[in-house]
Legacy VTK file of the C-alpha trace (Angstrom):
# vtk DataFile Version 3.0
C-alpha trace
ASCII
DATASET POLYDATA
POINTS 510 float
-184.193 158.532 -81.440
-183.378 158.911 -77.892
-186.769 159.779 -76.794
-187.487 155.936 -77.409
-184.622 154.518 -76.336
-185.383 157.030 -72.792
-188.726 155.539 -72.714
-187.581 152.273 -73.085
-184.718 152.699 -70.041
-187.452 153.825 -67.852
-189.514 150.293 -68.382
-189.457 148.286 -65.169
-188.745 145.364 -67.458
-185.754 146.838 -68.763
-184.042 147.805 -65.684
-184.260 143.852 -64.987
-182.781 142.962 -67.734
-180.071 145.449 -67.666
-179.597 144.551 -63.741
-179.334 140.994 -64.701
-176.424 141.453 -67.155
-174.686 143.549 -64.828
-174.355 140.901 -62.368
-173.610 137.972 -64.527
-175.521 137.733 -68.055
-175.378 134.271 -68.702
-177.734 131.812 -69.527
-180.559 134.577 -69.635
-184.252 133.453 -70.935
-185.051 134.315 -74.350
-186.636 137.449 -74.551
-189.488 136.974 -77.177
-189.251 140.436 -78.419
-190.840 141.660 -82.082
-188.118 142.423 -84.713
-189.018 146.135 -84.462
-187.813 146.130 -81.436
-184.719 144.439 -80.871
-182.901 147.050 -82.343
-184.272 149.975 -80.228
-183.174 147.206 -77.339
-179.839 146.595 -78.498
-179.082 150.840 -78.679
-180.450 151.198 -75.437
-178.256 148.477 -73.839
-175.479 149.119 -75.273
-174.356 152.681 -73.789
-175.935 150.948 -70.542
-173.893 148.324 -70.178
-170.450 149.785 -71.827
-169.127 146.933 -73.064
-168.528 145.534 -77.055
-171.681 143.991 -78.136
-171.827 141.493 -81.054
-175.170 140.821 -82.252
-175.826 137.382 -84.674
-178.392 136.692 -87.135
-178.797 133.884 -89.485
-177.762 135.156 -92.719
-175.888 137.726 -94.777
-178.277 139.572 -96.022
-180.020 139.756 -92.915
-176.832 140.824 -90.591
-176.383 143.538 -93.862
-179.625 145.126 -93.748
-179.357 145.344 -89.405
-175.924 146.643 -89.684
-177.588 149.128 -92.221
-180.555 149.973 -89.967
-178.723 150.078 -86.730
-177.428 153.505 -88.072
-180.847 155.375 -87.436
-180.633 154.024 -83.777
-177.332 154.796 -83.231
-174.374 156.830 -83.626
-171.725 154.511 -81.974
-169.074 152.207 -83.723
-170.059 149.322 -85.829
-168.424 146.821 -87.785
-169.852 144.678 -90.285
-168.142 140.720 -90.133
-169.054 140.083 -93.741
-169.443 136.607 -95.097
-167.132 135.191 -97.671
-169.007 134.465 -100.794
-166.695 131.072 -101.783
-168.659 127.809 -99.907
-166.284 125.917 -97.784
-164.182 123.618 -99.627
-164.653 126.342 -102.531
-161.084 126.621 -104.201
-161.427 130.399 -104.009
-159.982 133.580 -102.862
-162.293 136.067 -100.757
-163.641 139.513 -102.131
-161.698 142.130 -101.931
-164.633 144.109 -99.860
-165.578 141.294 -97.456
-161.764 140.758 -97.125
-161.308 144.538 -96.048
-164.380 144.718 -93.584
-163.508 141.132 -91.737
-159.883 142.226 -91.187
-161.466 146.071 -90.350
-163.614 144.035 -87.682
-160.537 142.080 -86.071
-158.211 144.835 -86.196
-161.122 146.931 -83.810
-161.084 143.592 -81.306
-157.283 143.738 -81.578
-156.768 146.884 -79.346
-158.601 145.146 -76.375
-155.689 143.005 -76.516
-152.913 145.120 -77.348
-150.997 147.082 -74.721
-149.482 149.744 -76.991
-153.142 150.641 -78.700
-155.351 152.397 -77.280
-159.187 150.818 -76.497
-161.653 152.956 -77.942
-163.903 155.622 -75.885
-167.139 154.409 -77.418
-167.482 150.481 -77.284
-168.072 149.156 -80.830
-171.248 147.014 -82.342
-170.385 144.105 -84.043
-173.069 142.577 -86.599
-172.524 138.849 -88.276
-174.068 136.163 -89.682
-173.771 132.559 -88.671
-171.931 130.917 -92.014
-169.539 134.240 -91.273
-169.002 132.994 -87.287
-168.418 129.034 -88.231
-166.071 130.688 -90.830
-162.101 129.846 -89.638
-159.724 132.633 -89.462
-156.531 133.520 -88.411
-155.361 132.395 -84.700
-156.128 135.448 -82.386
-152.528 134.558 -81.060
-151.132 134.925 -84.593
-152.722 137.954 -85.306
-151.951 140.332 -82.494
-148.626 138.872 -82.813
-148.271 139.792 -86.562
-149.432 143.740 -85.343
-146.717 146.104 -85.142
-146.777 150.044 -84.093
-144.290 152.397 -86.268
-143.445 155.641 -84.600
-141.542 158.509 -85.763
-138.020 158.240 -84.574
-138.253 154.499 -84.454
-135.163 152.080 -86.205
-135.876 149.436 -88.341
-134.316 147.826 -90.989
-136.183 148.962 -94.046
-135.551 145.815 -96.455
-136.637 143.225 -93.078
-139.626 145.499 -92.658
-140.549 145.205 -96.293
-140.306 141.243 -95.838
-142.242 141.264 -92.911
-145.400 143.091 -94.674
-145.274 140.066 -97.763
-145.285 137.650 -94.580
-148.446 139.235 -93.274
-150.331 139.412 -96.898
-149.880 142.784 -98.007
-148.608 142.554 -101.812
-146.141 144.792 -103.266
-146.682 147.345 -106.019
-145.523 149.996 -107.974
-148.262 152.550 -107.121
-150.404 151.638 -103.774
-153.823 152.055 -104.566
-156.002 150.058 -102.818
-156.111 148.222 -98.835
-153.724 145.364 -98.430
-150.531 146.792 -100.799
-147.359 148.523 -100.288
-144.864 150.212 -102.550
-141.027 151.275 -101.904
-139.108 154.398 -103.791
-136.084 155.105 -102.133
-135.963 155.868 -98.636
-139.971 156.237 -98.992
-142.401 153.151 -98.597
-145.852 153.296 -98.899
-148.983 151.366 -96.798
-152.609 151.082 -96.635
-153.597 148.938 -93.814
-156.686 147.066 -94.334
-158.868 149.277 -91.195
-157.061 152.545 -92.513
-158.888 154.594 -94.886
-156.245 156.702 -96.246
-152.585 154.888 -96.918
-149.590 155.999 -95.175
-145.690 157.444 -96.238
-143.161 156.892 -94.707
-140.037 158.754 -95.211
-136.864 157.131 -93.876
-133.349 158.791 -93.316
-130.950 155.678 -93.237
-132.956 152.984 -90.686
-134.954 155.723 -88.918
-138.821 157.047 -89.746
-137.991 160.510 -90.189
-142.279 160.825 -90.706
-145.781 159.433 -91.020
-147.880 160.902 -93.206
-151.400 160.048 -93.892
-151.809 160.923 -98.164
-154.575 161.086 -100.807
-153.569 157.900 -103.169
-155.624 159.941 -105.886
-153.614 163.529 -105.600
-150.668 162.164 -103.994
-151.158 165.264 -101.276
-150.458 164.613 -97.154
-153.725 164.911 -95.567
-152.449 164.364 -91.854
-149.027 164.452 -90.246
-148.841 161.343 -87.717
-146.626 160.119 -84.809
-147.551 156.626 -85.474
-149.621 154.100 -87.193
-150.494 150.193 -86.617
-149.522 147.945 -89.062
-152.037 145.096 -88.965
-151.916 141.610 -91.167
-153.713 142.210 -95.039
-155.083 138.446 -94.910
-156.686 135.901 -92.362
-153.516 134.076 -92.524
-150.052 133.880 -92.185
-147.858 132.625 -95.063
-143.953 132.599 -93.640
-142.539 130.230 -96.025
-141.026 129.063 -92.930
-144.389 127.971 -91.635
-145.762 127.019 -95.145
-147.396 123.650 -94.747
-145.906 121.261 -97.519
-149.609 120.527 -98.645
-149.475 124.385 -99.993
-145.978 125.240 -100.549
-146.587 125.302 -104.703
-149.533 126.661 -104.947
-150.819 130.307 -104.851
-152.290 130.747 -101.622
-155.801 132.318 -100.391
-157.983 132.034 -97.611
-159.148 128.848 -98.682
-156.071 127.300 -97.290
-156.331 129.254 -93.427
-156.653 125.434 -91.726
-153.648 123.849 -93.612
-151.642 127.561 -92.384
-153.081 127.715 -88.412
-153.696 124.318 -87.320
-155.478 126.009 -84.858
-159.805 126.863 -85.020
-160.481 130.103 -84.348
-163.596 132.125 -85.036
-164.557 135.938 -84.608
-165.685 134.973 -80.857
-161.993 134.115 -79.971
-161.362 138.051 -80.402
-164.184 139.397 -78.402
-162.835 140.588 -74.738
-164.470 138.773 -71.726
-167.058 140.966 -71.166
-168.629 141.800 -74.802
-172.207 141.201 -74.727
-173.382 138.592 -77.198
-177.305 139.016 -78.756
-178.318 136.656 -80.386
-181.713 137.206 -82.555
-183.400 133.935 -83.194
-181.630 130.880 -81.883
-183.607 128.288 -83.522
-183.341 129.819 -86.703
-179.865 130.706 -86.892
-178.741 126.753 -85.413
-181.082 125.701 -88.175
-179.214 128.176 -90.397
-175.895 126.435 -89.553
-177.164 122.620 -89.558
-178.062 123.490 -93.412
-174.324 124.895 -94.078
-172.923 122.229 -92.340
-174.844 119.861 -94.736
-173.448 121.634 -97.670
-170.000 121.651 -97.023
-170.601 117.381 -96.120
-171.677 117.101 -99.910
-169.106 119.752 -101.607
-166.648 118.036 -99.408
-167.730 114.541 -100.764
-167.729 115.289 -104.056
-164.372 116.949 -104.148
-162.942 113.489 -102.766
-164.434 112.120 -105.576
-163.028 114.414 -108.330
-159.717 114.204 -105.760
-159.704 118.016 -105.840
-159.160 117.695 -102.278
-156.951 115.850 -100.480
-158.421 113.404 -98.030
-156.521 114.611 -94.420
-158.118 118.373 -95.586
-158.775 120.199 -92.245
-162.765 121.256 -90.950
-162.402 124.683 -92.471
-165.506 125.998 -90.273
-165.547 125.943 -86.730
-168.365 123.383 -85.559
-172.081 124.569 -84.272
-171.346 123.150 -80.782
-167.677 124.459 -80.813
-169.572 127.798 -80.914
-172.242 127.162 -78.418
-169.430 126.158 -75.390
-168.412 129.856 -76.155
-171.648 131.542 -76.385
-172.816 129.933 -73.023
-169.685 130.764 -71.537
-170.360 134.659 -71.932
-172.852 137.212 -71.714
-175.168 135.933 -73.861
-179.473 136.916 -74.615
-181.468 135.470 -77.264
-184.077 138.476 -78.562
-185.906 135.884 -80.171
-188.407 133.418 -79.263
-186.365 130.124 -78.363
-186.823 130.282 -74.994
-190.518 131.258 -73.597
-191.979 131.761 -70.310
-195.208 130.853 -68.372
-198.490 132.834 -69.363
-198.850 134.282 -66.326
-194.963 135.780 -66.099
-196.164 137.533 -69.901
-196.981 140.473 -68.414
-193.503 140.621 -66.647
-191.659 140.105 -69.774
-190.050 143.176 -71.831
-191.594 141.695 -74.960
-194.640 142.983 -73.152
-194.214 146.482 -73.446
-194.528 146.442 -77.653
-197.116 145.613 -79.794
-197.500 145.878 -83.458
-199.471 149.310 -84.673
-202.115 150.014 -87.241
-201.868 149.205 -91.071
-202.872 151.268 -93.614
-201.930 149.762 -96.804
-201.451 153.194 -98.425
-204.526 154.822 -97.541
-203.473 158.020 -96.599
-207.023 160.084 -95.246
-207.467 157.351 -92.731
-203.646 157.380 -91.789
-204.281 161.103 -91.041
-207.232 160.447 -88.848
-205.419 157.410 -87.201
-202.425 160.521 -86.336
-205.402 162.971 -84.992
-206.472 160.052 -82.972
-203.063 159.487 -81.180
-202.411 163.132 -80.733
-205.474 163.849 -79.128
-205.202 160.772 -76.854
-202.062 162.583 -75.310
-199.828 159.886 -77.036
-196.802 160.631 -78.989
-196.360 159.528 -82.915
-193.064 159.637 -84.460
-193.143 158.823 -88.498
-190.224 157.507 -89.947
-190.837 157.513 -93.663
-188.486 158.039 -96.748
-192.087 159.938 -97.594
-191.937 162.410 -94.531
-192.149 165.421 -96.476
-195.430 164.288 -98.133
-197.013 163.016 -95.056
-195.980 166.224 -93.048
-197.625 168.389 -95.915
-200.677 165.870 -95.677
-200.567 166.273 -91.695
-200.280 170.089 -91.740
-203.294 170.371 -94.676
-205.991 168.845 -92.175
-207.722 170.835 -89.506
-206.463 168.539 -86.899
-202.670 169.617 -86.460
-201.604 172.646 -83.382
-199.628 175.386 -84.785
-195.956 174.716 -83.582
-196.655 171.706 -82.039
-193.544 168.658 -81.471
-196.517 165.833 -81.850
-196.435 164.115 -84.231
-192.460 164.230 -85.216
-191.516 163.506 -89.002
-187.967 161.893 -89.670
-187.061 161.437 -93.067
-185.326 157.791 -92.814
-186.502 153.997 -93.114
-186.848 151.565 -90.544
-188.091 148.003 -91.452
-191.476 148.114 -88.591
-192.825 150.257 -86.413
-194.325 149.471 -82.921
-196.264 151.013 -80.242
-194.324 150.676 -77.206
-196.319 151.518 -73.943
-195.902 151.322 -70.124
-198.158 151.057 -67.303
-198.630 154.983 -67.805
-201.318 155.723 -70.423
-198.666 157.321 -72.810
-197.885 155.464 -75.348
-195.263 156.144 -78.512
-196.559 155.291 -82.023
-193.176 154.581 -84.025
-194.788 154.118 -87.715
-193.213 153.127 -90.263
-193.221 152.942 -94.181
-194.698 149.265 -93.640
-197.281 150.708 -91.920
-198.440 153.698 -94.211
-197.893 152.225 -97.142
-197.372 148.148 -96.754
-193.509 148.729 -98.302
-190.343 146.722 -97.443
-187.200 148.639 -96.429
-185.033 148.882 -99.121
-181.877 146.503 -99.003
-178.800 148.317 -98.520
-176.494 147.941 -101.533
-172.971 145.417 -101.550
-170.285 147.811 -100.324
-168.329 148.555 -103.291
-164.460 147.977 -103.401
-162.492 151.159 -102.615
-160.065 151.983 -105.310
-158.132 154.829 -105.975
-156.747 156.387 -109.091
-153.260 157.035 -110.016
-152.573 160.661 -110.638
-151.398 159.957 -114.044
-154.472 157.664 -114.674
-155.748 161.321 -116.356
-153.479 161.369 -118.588
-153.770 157.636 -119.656
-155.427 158.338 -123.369
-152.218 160.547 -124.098
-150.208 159.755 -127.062
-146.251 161.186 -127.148
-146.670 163.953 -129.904
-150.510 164.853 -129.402
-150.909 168.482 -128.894
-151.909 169.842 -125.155
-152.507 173.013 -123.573
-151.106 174.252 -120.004
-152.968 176.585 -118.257
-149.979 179.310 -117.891
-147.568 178.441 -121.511
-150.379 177.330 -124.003
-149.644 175.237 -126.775
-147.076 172.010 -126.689
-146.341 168.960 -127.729
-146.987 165.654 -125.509
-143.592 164.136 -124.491
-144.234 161.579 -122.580
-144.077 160.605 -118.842
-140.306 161.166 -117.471
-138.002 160.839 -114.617
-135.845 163.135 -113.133
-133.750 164.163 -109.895
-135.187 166.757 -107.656
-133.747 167.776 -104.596
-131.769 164.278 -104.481
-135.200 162.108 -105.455
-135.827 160.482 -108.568
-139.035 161.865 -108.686
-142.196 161.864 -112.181
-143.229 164.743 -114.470
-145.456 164.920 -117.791
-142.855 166.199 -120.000
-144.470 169.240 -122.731
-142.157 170.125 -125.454
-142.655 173.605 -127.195
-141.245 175.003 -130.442
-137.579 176.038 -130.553
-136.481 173.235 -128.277
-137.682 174.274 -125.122
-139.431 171.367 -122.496
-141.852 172.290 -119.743
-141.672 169.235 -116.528
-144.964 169.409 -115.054
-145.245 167.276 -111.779
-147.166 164.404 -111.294
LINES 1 511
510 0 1 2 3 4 5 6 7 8 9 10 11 12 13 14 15 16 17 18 19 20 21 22 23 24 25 26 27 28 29 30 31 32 33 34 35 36 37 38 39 40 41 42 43 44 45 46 47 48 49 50 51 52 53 54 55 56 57 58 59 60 61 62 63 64 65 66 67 68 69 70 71 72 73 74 75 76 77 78 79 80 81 82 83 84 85 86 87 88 89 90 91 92 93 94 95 96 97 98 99 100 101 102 103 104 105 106 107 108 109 110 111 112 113 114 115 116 117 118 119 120 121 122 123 124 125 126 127 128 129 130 131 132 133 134 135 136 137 138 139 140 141 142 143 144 145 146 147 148 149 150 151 152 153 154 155 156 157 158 159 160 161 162 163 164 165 166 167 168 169 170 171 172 173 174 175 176 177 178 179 180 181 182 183 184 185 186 187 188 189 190 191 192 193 194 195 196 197 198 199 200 201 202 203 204 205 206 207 208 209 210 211 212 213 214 215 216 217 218 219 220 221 222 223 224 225 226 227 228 229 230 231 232 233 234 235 236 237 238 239 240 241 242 243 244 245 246 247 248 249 250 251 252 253 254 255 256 257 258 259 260 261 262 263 264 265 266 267 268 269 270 271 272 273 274 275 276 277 278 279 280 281 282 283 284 285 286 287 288 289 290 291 292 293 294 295 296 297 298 299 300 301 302 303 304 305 306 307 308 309 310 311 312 313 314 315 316 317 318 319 320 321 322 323 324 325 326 327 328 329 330 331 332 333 334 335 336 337 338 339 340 341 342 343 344 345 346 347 348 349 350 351 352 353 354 355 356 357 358 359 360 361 362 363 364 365 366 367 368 369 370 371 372 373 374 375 376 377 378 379 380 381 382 383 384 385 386 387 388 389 390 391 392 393 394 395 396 397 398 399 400 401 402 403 404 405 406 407 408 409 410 411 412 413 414 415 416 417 418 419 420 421 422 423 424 425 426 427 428 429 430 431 432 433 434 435 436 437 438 439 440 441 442 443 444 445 446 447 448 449 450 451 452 453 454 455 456 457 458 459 460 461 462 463 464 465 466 467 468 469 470 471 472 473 474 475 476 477 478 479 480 481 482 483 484 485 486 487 488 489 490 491 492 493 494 495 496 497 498 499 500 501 502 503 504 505 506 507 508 509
């Protein structure tokens, strides 16, 4: 889509704006824009001004489906800062998805901070809600402290490193198979870090990493030979039994119990470097967004007095609306909403100006095809964005209107949740039209990101009983025997055992 996000860099309006974050950024009027637009805004700003942008809305789904969207305007980073699904006060551990992408989202703000980790080329785009801001996690002190680089060649103390993962929430198993566990055979030890998307081996000779290799949990096979990795905390807390407040030192623990671990608040913001750029997209909705939390947790905090499910000196375990506004007002920070308005006669200086909403045609298709002729022959460019492009292109090329080989209009096959006309003080205008607009339909909601699990190799041969007959591809016909252990090349090391008449035993590897 750069040919609007070029169109929109070359508004006067625009240049102000960028100018003004440039130079400082704070405290910036709101800037009234349509919501078909503040994306396109937020993509053309953010290669502009080169810096981490985090951009807040007012609730999950809402921060899902622009996280979703922001894909068809750009192709940078982003991170998704989910929100837990337990209220506060909720006795309850975090999902194992929203756990993954919060931690995912920290560990990319860690490596501003970090001298040994390198900052990415490309800043990223951060996307949140407000409960998921006022949400506590762990201390950004506590967590870059808890990150450790492994190299290749590197000493350590195998059993104190194994310790040092349980400290940081990363749970110990026999097979790893999912973000957040670790496994030890030998002189080999296993790890998935939370951001990685493959798990790592690591193959030790004595106290030294002989090598890092990146592996398949499902086929077991090294994908990518590494010098080093980052080993990055599994939870939002810390739980040294050192540290271990006495309040939670016989119970299991879970996030629910981050303020009685880190005495201090923290919240996402404490992560972002100095100069990220913080968009807001409706103030008054998203502080009226938090005001309503906030009165939740008062009654779910009363009442679990009451039932004394929660002990009276409990800690806030949200980090308070004007906690969060010091912060915001201390940074870059724009409102894209509506908060904030000027005079009448500065609207035709404002940015807002240079969009308005285009024509409806509540799935009336011949006059949708003479609205197109319309724009083309006005000299004005259409672009429709329809998970119908096909159809409407076939429609389109069927009437007498359209010029043979001709980039006007252009058909994407994608969905976008509005289109707009956005138009300068030059009489050429772009027409970005939408599914709303054709046909009166919604975007679809993008689907909960489903947990990540892998399979253990053997997992295919679960159903087996010892005795049932199987076939191998090169011997033929045996007898199941079972899943078996033996020494190879000095490791203990697992093979589906296949017995065949007269005694003799095939060891097929795992």
């Amino acid at each position: 889509m750069e040919i609007i996000l070029n169109k929109i860099r070359e508004l006067s309006q625009y240049q102000q704006l960028l100018k003004q974050l440039q130079t400082d950024g704070k405290l910036l009027p709101g800037l009234g824009l349509p919501r078909a637009a503040r994306l396109p805004i937020l993509a053309a700003l953010h290669p502009d001004v080169d810096r981490p942008v985090l951009l807040i809305t007012d609730r999950a789904d809402h921060a899902l489906a622009l996280f979703d969207e922001l894909g068809f305007w750009t192709r940078s980073p982003r991170y998704h800062f989910a929100e837990p699904n337990p209220l506060f006060y909720e006795q309850a551990a975090w999902g194992v998805t929203t756990r993954r992408e919060r931690l995912h989202t920290l560990t990319a703000l860690a490596a501003y901070h970090l001298p040994f980790v390198q900052k990415p080329e490309v800043p990223p785009i951060f996307v949140t809600s407000a409960r998921s801001l006022m949400t506590r996690t762990i201390p950004r002190r506590d967590f870059l402290k808890a990150c450790k680089k492994l190299a290749t060649g590197q000493s350590v103390q195998p059993d104190a490193l194994l310790r040092s993962w349980v400290d940081i929430g990363y749970q110990r198993v026999n097979t790893v198979l999912e973000p957040g566990q670790f496994s030890r055979r030998g002189g080999i030890m296993d790890l998935w870090a939370p951001a990685e998307k493959l798990p790592v081996r690591l193959d030790f000779f004595g106290d030294e990493i002989e090598t890092i290799r990146r592996f398949d949990p499902a086929t077991q096979r090294t994908v990518e030979k590494l010098d080093s990795i980052l080993v990055t905390p599994a939870r939002e807390y810390i739980s040294r039994d050192s540290e271990i407040d006495d309040r939670v030192s016989n119970i299991e623990v879970s996030e629910f119990h981050i303020p009685l671990l880190h005495s201090q608040s923290a919240s996402l913001l404490d992560y972002l470097p100095q100069k990220a750029l913080i968009l807001v997209d409706d103030l008054s909705v998203v502080e009226s967004m938090v005001a309503e939390v906030e009165e939740q947790a008062v009654k779910l905090r009363q009442d679990s007095l009451t039932e004394q499910t929660l002990p009276p000196d409990f800690p806030l375990p949200y980090v308070t609306w004007p906690e969060l506004l010091d912060t915001l007002h201390d940074r870059s920070f724009v409102e894209l909403g509506h908060s904030t308005s000027l005079a009448a006669e500065e609207a035709e200086d404002l940015l807002s100006s240079c969009f308005s909403h285009d024509e409806r045609f509540g799935g009336r298709l011949k006059p949708f095809v003479e609205y197109l002729t319309s724009v083309v022959e006005r000299g004005e460019q259409a672009i429709v964005v329809s998970r119908q492009a096909s159809r409407l292109q076939e429609l389109w090329l069927e009437s007498d209107h359209h010029e043979a080989e001709s980039e006007n209009p252009r058909f994407i096959e994608a969905s976008v949740s509005e289109g707009f006309v956005l138009q300068n003080k030059s009489p050429v205008s772009i027409h970005l039209i939408s599914d709303s607009e054709v046909f009166g339909w919604e975007r679809p909601q993008p689907r909960m990101r489903q947990r990540s699990v892998a399979e253990t190799p053997e997992s295919v041969y679960a159903d087996l009983q010892v005795g049932d007959y199987v076939v191998h591809i090169d011997h033929g016909v045996g007898r199941f025997g079972g899943l078996v252990q033996r020494e190879l090349d000095g490791h203990m090391r697992e093979f589906l055992a296949v017995e065949y008449e007269g005694g003799g035993q095939l060891y097929v590897p795992v």
